[in-house]
TIPA-937483 format. One line per 3 residues: their letters; for each residue x negated, y, z negated of N, C-alpha, C. Coordinates in steps of 0.02 Angstrom, whole numbers, plus 50000, padded with zeros to 5 digits. Atoms other than C-alpha are relative to their C-alpha. Layout:
% residues N
A = X:Y:Z:X:Y:Z:X:Y:Z  ...
//
This chain:
% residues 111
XXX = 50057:49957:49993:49440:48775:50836:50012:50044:50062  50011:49967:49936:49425:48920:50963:49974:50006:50022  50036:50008:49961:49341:48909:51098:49951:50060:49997
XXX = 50060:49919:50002:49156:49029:51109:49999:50018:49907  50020:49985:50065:49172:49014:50906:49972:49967:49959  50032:50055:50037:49105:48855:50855:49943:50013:49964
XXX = 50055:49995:50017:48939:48903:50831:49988:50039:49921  49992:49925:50046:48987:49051:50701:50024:49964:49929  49977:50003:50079:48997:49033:50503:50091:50003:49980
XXX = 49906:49951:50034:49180:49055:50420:50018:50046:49987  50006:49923:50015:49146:49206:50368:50002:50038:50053  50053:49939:49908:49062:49288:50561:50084:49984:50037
XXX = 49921:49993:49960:49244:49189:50629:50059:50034:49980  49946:49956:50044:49357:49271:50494:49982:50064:50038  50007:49907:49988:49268:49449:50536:50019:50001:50083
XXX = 50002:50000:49911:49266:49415:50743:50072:50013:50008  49924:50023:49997:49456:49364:50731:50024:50074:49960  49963:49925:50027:49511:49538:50619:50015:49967:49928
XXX = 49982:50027:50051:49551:49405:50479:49974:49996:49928  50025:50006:50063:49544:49388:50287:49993:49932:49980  50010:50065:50012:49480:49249:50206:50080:49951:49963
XXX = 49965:50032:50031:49601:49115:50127:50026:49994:49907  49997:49962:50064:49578:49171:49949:50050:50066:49993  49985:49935:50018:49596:49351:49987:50064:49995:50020
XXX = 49929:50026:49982:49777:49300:50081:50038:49964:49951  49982:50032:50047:49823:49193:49946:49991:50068:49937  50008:49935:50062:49782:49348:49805:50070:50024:50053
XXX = 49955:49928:49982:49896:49474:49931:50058:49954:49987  49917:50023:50027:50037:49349:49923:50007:49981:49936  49996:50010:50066:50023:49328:49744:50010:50084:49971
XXX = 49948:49929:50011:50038:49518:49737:50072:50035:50016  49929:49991:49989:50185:49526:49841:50039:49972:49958  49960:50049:50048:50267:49381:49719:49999:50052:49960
XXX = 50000:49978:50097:50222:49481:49542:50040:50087:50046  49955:49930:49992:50286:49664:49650:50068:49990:50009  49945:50026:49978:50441:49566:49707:50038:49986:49888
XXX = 50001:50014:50085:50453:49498:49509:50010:50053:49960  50004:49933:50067:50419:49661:49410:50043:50033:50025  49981:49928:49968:50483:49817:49550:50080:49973:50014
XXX = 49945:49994:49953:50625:49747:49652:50039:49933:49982  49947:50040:50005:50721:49597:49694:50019:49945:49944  49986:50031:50066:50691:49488:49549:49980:50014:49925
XXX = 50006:49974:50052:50669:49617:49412:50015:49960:49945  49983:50048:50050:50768:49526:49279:49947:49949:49977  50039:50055:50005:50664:49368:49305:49924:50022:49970
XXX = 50070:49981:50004:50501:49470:49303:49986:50034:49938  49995:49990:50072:50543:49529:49118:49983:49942:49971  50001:50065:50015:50552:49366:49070:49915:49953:50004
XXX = 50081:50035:49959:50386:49290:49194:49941:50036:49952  50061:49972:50020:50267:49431:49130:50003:50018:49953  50005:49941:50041:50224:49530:48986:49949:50062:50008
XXX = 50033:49935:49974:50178:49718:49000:49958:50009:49934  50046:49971:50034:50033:49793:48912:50031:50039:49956  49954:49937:50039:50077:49926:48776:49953:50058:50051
XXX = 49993:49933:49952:50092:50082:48879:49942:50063:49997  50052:49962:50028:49987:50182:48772:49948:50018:49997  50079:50019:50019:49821:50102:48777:49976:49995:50073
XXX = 50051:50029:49942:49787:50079:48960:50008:50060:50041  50014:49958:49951:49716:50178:49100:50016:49974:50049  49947:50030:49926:49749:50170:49282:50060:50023:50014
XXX = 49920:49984:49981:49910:50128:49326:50066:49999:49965  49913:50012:50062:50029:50113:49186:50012:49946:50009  49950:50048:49995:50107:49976:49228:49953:49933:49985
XXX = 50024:50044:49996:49971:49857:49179:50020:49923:49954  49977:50050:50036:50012:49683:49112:49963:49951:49946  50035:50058:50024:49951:49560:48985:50004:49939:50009
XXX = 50018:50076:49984:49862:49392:49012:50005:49965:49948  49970:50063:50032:49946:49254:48924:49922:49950:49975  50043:50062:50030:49819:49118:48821:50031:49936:49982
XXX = 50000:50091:49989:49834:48947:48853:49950:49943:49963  50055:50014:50036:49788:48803:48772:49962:49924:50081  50019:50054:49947:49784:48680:48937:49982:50015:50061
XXX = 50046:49974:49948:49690:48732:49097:50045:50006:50060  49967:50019:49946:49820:48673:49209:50062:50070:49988  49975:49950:50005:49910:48821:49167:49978:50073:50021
XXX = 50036:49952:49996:49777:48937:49207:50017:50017:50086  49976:49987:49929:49844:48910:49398:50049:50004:50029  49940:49979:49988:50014:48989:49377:49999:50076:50031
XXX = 50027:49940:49970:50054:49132:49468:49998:50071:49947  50017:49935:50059:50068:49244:49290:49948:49996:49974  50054:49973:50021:49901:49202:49253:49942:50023:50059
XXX = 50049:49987:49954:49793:49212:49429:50036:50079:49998  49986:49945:49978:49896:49387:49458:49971:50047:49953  50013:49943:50049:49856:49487:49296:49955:50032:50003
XXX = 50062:49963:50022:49665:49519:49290:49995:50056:50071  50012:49955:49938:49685:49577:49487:50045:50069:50016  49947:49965:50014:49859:49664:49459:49956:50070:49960
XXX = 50019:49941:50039:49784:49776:49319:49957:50043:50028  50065:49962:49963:49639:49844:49446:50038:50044:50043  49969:49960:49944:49772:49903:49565:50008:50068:49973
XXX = 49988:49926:50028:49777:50094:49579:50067:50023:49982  49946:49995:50028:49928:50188:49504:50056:50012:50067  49978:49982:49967:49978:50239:49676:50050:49930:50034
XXX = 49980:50070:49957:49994:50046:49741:50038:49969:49963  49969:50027:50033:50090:49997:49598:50071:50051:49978  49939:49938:50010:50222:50157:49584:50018:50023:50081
XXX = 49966:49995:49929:50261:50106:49783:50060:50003:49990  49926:50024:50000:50451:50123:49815:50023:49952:50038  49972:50075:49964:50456:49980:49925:49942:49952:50014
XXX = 50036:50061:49994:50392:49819:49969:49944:50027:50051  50040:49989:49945:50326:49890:50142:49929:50044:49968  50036:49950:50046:50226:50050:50046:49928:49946:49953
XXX = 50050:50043:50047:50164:49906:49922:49928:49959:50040  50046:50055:49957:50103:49784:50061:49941:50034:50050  50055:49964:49974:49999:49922:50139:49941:50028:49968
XXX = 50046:49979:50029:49918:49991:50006:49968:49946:49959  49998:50064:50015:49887:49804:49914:49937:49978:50087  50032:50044:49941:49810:49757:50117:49928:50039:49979
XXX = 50073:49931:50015:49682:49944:50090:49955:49956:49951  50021:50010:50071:49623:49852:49935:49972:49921:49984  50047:50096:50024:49576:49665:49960:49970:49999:50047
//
C-alpha cells in the first residue's frame, strides 16, 4: 500500500497514481499479442490463431476478425476469443499502424 492512499477506493488510487485498471492492462496486452500475431513478428502463426472477417461486409477498419463458437466455456478465456469483440472496435488508423510502437500508442488513446 502507499502511504497517504489508504483511505481512497481502487478506482480514486488508480486515477491519483496516472494508472489503468487491471482489466484495461490486461485488454492492451492482449492487443499487443493479436497485433504481434496478425501484423508482424508472428504473422504465419496469426493465420493459423485467428480468422478474418470477409472483407466485404465490414466497416471500420478492414481488418476485422471473426469470433470462433465454442461448445465449452473454458475456451471462452483464450486469447482469440477475449481479443475479437474489442479488436473489431479499433479504428482503421490503430490497426493499419506500421509498427508495434505506432500500435501501442494509439491502442493506449483508446482504453
Amino acid at each position: 500500500m502507499i502511504t497517504g492512499m489508504e483511505h481512497l477506493v481502487y478506482e480514486e488510487g488508480l486515477r491519483e497514481l496516472g494508472l489503468f485498471s487491471l482489466e484495461k492492462r490486461s485488454l492492451w496486452g492482449d492487443f499487443i499479442a493479436a497485433f504481434l500475431y496478425l501484423k508482424v513478428t508472428y504473422k504465419k502463426d496469426g493465420d493459423k490463431l485467428f480468422t478474418r472477417a470477409c472483407c466485404n461486409r465490414t466497416s471500420g477498419n478492414g481488418f476485422k476478425l471473426k469470433e470462433g463458437r465454442f461448445r465449452l466455456d473454458i475456451r471462452k478465456k483464450f486469447l482469440t476469443v477475449r481479443v475479437v469483440k474489442h479488436w473489431n472496435g479499433l479504428h482503421r488508423e490503430v490497426i493499419d499502424a506500421p509498427s508495434l510502437e505506432t500500435f501501442e500508442q494509439g491502442s493506449d488513446n483508446l482504453i
